[in-house]
N, C-alpha and C positions, 0 to 999 in steps of 0.2 A: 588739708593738713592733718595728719596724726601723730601722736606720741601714744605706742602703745603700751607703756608703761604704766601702772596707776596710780595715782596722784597723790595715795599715802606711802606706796612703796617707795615713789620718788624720794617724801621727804627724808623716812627714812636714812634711803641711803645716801641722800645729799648731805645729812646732820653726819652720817660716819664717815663718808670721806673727807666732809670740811673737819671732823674732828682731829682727822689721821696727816691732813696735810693742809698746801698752800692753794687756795681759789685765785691765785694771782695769777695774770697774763703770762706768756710768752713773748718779751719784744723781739719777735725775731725782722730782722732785718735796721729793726730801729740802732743803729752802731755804726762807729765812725768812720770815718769813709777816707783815713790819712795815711800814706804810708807804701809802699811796696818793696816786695819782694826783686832783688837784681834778679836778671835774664840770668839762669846758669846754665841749661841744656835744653835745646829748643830742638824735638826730632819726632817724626812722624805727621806731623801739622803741616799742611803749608795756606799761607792767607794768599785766597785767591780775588777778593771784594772787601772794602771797603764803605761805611758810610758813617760819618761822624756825627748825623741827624743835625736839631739845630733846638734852640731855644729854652734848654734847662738849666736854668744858672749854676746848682752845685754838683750837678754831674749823675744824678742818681735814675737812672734807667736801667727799666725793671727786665721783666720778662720779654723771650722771644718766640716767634712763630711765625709759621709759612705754610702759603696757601696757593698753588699755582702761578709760582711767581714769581710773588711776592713776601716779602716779609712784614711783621709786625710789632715794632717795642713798644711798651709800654713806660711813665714815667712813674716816680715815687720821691717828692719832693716834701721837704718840711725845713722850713714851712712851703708849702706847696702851688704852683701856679696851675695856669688852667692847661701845662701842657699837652696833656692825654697822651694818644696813641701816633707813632710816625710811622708812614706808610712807605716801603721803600720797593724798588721796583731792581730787583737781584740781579738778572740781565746787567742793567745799566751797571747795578754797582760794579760789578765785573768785570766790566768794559771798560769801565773809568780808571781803573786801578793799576797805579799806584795813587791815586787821587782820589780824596774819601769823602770828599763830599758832592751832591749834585745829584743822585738817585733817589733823594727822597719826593714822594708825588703827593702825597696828601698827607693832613694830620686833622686828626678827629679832638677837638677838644673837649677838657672833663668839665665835670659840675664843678664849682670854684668853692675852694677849700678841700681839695676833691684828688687822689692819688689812684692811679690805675696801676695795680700789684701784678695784676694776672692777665694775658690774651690768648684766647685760644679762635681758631679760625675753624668750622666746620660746613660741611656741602648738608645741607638740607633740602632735597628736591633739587629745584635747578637755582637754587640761591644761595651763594657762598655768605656764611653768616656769620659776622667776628662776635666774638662774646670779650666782654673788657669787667674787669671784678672793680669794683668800686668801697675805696676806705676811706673813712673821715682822715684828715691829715693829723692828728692829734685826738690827745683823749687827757680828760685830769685825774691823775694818779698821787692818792694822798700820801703823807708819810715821807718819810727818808726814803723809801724806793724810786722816788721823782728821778734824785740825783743821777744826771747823766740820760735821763732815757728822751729827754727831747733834743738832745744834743748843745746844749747850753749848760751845764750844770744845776740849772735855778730849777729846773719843775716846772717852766711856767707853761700852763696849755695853750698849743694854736687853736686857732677857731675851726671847729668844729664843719665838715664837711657831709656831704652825701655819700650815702651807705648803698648796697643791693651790687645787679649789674643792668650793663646797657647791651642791646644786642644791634649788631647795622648789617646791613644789607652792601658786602662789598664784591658781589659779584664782577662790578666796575671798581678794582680798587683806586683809581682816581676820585669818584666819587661817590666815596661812602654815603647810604640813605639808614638813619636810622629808622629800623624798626621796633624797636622799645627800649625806650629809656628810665634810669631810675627807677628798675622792675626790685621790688622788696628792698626790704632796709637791712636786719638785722641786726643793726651797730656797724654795720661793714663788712662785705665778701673777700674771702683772702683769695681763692683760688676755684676752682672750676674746671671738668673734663663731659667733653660729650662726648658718646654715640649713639651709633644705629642698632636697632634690633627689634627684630619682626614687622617690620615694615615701618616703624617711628623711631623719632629723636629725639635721645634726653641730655639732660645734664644732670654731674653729681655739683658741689661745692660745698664750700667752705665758708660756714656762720660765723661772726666774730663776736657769739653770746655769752662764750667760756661760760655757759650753764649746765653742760654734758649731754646736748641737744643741740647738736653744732655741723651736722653732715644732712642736707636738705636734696629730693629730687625734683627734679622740673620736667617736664613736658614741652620741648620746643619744635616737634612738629611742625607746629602753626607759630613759625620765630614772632611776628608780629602779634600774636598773644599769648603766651605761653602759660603753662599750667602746672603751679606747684602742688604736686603729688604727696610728699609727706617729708618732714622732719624727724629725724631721729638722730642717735649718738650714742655713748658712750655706757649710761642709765636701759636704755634698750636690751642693750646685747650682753648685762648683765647675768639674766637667766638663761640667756644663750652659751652663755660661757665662757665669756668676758672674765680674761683674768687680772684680778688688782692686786698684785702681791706686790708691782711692779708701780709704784704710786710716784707721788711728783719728787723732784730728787737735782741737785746741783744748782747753779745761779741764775738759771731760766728755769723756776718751775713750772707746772703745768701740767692739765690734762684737758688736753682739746685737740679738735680735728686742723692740721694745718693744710695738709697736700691730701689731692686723690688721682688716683689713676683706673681707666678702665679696659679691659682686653679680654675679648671672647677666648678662653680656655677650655679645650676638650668639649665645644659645645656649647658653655655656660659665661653670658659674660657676667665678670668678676673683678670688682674694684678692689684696689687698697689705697686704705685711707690710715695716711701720717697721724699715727693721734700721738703726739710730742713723750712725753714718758710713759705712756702706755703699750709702746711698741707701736708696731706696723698692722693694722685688722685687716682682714681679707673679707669680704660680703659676697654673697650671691644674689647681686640683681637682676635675677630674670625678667622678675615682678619690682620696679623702681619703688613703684609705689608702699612695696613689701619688703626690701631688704631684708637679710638671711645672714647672719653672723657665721661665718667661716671659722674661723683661724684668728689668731693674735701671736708677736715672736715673743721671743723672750730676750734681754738683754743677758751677755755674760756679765757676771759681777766677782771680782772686780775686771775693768777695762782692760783685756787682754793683752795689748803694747804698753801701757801706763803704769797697770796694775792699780790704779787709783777706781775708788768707788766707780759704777755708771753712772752718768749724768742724763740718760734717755735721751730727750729732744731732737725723737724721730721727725724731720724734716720731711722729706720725699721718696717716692722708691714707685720704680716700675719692675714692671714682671721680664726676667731674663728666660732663657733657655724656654722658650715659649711654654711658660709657665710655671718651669718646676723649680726655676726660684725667682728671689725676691732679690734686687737691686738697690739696697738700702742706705740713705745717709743720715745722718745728723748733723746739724748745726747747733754748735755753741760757739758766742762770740767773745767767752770770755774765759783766759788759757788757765784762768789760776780758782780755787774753790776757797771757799769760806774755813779759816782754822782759827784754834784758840792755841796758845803754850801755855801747859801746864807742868812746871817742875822738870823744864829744859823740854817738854816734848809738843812735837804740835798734833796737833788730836782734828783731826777731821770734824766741820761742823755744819750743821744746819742752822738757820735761821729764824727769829719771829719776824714777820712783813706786818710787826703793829710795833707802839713803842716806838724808842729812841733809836737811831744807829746802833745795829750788834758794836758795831766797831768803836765803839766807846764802854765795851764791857771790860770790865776793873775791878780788883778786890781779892781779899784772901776768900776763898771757897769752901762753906758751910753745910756738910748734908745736914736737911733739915729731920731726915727719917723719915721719908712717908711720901704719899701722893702730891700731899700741900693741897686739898679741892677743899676741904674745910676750915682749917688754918694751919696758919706754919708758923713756929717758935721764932721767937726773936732771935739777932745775933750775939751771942755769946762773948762778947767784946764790941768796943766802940768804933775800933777802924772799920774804913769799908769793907765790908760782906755780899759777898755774892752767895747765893743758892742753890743748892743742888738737890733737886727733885724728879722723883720717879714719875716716867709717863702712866696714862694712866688715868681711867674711873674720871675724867672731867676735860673740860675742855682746858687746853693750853693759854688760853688768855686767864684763865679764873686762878691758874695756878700763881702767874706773874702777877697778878692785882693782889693776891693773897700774899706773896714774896713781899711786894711792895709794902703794903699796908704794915709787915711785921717789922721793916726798917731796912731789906736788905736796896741794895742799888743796881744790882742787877741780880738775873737767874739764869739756870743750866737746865736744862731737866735732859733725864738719862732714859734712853731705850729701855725697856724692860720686855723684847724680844727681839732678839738679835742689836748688830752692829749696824745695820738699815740706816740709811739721814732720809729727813724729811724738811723742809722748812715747813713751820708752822703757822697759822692760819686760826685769828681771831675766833669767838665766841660772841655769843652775845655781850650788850655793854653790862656793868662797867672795863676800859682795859685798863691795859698796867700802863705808866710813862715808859718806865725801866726798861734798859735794851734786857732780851731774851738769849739762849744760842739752844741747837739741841744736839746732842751726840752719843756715841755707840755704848750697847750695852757694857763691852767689855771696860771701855774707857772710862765709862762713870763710874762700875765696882775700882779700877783704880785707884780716884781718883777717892774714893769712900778710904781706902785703906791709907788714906793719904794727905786727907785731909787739913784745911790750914795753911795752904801755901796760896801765891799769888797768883791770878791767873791772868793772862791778855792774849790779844788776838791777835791773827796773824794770815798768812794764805799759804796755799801748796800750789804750784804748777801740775795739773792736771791733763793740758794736752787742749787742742781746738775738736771741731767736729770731724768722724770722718767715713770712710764708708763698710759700708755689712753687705756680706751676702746670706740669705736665708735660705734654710731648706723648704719648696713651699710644692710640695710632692704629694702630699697627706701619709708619708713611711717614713723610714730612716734611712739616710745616705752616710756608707761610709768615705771617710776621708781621711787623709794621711795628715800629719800631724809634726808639724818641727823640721817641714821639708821630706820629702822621697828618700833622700837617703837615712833620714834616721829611723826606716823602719815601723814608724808608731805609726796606730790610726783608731779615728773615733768612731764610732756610730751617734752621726747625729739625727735626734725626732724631726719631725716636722716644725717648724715654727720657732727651731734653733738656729745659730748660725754657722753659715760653714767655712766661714774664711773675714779679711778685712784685708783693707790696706788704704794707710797715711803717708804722706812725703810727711820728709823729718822735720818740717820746719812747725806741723802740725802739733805735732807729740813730743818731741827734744826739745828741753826748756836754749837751750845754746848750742849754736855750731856754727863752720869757719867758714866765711864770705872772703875770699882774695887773700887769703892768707892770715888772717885776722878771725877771733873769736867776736859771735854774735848773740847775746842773746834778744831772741824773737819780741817778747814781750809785746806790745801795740805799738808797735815806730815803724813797723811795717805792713800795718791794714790789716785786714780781716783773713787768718790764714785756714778759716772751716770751709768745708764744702758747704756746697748749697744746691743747685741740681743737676739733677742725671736722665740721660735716657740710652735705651738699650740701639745696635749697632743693627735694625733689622736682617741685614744682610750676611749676620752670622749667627742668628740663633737655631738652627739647626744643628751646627755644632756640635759634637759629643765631647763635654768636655776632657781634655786629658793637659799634658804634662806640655805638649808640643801647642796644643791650640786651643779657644776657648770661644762661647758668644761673648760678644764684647762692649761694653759701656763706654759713655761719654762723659764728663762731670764737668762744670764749672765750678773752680775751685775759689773763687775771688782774687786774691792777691796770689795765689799760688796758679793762678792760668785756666789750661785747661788739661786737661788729663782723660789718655787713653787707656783703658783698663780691659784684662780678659780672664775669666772664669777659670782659673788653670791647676785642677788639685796636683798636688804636689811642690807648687812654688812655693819658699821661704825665705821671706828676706828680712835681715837686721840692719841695714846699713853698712855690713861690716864688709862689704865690697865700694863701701861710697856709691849706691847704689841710689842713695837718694830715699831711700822709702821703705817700710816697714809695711810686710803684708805677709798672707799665708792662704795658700788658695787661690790668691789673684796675684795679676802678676800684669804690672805698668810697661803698656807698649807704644805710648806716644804723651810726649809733652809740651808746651808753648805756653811760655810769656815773653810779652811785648818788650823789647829791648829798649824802646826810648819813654821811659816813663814807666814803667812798670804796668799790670794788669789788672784786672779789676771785675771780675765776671761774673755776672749773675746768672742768667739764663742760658742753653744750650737746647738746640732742635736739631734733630736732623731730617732732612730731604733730599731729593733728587731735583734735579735743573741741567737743562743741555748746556752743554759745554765743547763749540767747536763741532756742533752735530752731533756729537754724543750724548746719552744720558748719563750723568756721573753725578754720585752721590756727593751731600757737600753736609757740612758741618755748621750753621748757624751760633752767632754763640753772643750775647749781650753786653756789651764792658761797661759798668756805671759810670764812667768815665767818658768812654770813648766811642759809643756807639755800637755798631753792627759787625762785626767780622762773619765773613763767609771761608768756608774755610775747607781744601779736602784733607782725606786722609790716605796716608801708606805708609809704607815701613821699610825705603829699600835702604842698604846700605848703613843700616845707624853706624856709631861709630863707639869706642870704650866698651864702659857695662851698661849702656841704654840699648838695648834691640827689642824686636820684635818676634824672631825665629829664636828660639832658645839653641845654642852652638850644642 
């Protein structure tokens, strides 16, 4: 194992990014599981397999995959049982159906306390080898950030489980043989991608150290003993050219490695790896042992359907149009951001994750003058006072101890480069009690001129996660702009984007279900994407106006979603089209009419059908099990199609 970084440059730059932001996790996936979305247009999809697996009391089944065959869910339960992985045998599901249970043939159980996130199946030699990522069920998270993230409201920690991964020998997938079990710890593997190259077999994954040495390679050649090659991350590829302009930002901060994907391009294979607000990195693993910083994107700021700040929390993304872009999403599972009102207006904010509840911040607002690292002046009157301090020359907790100490009961500190949020992230002790918030430059000159008046908090609707298409070419692609017919077009770089698109339920705080206005809020589940993979059988493609390569997405409560690479499309809703995109453009969609949808995972393969080989669609319902699924497009009906008229 290596980190080639040295060990003072680390701290270095560990001290300036923890000074600039928040070292706090990501709970991605950790969120509630109630609610769906009605059936409203179900076209392109058809479910051809069934299987409801069996034994996970609150429904949370993770990831899918297939391997000659068969298929593979994983579970994700908290508190969590020893379900593991269920083995389903595709064929049968298919056969059986309309009947959805009865194809399942084996289940691999996990270490107890024990959640299997991630499965991935790969041929090594003449041994088909499932790889299952392994996370404690729980973790204790101090502070008022408890609230809400173990699904109780209390913060209380579950017992702690087994961390790393396991790999089995399911050649026979009736009877799986494990070949190494509980291989590394980490704190817990979120995710994992093998392959082949030069005559061996590796894997990338996903450390759960959130120390910015969080993307590890392995050597599983020899599955049954496998060989970690080296550790690295985010700290690495710094002097490579790692850009942090791009720092932790919205109510899941973070910067860590979540997803990776890998795929021989032009010769070179080459991962990308989800690093959550840092964008999407691209490496050159020739050498695993050596990774090679490529590329990193950039988010637009502000959120181009929203117009609200970026929130990052690059989730997943594989490589489309064989290779020259990037298939990108994000998850956020929370639609609304952090705000203050001040003097009727609400001000975008960031957060302290020390201290009391932001959300108990109160008081007439005080500029103190100055940084506040050394001392800050008392308040100027007896009623409550809050603080207003410039970022800046000291760590953000010394400032709010300083706040405190002078008498105020909460503090603000202002940007003093640019309009950027960041939430903010302790110092050494002592800290403050007092809640914190932080907010844009312009806003705090405001609020300086303005001083005196009362402040409280508040939220803004911002939108759920959704999807990006990158330019990932190493040149600039131009592309039209506001739709074909209006003429505009961009030149975009490398490592920008070149398109999006959200159903409205993502991004539109309200709209009409049956004749009736709704707003979305969480009464109806989780409405972020979460993954994708590309349509192999169209990335040759050249994209134009008529056809595109095409992706797959599990959207959770909002189904599943056919999407295609298409410059020129622009859509605002303003056909009830359902979805807001630009460059891509939605050719198929499904949710489950009797109970709504719930999708995690999404694979695609081939499997005979009636003697034929015909592609099919894998796709994970945490709810509901496995759907198998194919795709076409004939006939759609309204403004849902597939052929552009």
């Amino acid at each position: 194992m290596r980190r080639t970084t040295p060990r003072l440059v680390i701290a270095a730059l560990v001290a300036a990014i923890m000074a600039m932001t928040t070292g706090t996790v990501a709970f991605a996936h950790d969120s509630g599981n109630d609610g769906h979305i009605p059936k409203d247009v179900n076209y392109g999809f058809d479910v051809i397999g069934r299987d409801t697996l069996a034994g996970v009391v609150d429904g949370n089944y993770t990831d899918v995959w297939s391997h000659d065959g068969y298929a593979y869910i994983g579970t994700f339960q908290d508190p969590c049982s020893d379900a593991g992985v269920y083995v389903v045998d595709m064929a049968a599901a298919v056969a059986q159906y309309p009947d959805t249970s009865g194809a399942t043939v084996a289940e691999i159980k996990s270490a107890p306390n024990t959640r299997i996130n991630d499965v991935k199946v790969h041929q090594v030699g003449d041994t088909a080898v499932l790889i299952t990522t392994q996370e404690p069920c729980g973790m204790q998270i101090p502070g008022w950030a408890q609230s809400g993230i173990n699904g109780n409201g209390s913060g209380a920690p579950f017992q702690v489980g087994q961390g790393g991964i396991s790999l089995y020998d399911v050649s026979d997938p009736t009877k799986p043989k494990a070949l190494k079990k509980n291989y590394l710890e980490f704190e817990g593997v979120h995710n994992t991608f093998a392959w082949d190259w030069d005559g061996k077999s590796y894997l990338i994954g996903t450390a759960d150290t959130f120390d910015f040495f969080d993307t590890f390679f392995v050597d599983i050649t020899k599955p049954q003993s496998p060989k970690l090659l080296t550790v690295t991350g985010a700290l690495d590829w710094l002097p490579q050219g790692l850009n942090l302009d791009q720092l932790e930002t919205g109510s899941s901060a973070s910067i860590n490695n979540h997803d990776n994907w890998v795929e021989i391009i032009d010769g070179v294979p080459t991962a990308v790896v989800s690093y959550w607000d840092l964008g999407f990195v691209t490496l050159d693993v020739t050498d695993p042992a050596n990774p090679v910083f490529l590329d990193d994107t950039t988010y637009v700021d502000p959120e181009p359907i929203t117009g609200e700040p970026y929130e990052g929390n690059a989730h997943a993304a594989v490589f489309g149009g064989n290779g020259d872009y990037l298939f990108a999403g994000d998850e956020d599972f929370s639609p609304s951001s952090f705000a203050i009102t001040y003097d009727g207006i609400e001000i975008p904010a960031g957060v302290a994750l020390f201290g009391d509840d932001p959300n108990t911040l109160a008081g007439n607002v005080e500029y103190v003058g100055g940084d506040g690292c050394v001392s800050v002046p008392a308040p100027t009157v007896a009623e409550p006072q809050v603080a207003l301090i410039d970022r800046g020359a000291c760590f953000f907790s010394v400032k709010g101890f300083n706040a405190q100490a002078a008498g105020y009961e909460g503090y603000i500190i202002t940007n003093n480069a640019g309009d950027g949020l960041i939430n903010m992230s302790a110092g050494d002790p002592p800290l403050p009690v007092i809640p914190g918030v932080f907010i844009g430059q312009s806003d705090g000159d405001a609020i300086k001129g303005n001083q005196g008046l009362p402040v409280s908090t508040s939220s803004i609707f911002d939108g759920w996660g959704y999807l990006h298409v990158y330019n990932n070419t190493g040149g600039d692609i131009t592309v039209p702009v506001g739709g074909m017919a209006s003429g505009d077009t961009e030149t975009v770089p490398t490592g920008h984007e070149l398109g999006y698109y959200a159903p409205e339920q993502a991004v539109q705080e309200c709209g009409d279900v049956d004749g009736e206005e709704v707003c979305w809020g969480t009464d109806f589940g989780d409405l972020t994407m979460h993954n994708i993979e590309e349509d192999p059988l169209t990335q040759d493609i050249t994209p134009s106006f008529t056809e595109g390569p095409r992706m797959f997405v599990s959207w959770y409560s909002l189904g599943m979603r056919a999407l295609e690479y298409r410059p020129g499309h622009f859509h605002d809703n303003s056909n009830d089209e359902g979805s807001y995109s630009q460059n891509v453009h939605e050719v198929g969609r499904w949710i489950e009419e009797d109970g709504g949808s719930n999708f995690w995972g999404v694979h695609v393969d081939q499997m005979e059908i009636d003697g034929e080989d015909t592609q099919v669609i894998l796709a994970s319902d945490r709810n509901n099990g496995l759907y198998i699924f194919t795709f076409s497009c004939e006939n759609p009906d309204g403004p849902y199609y597939c052929e552009t008229p």
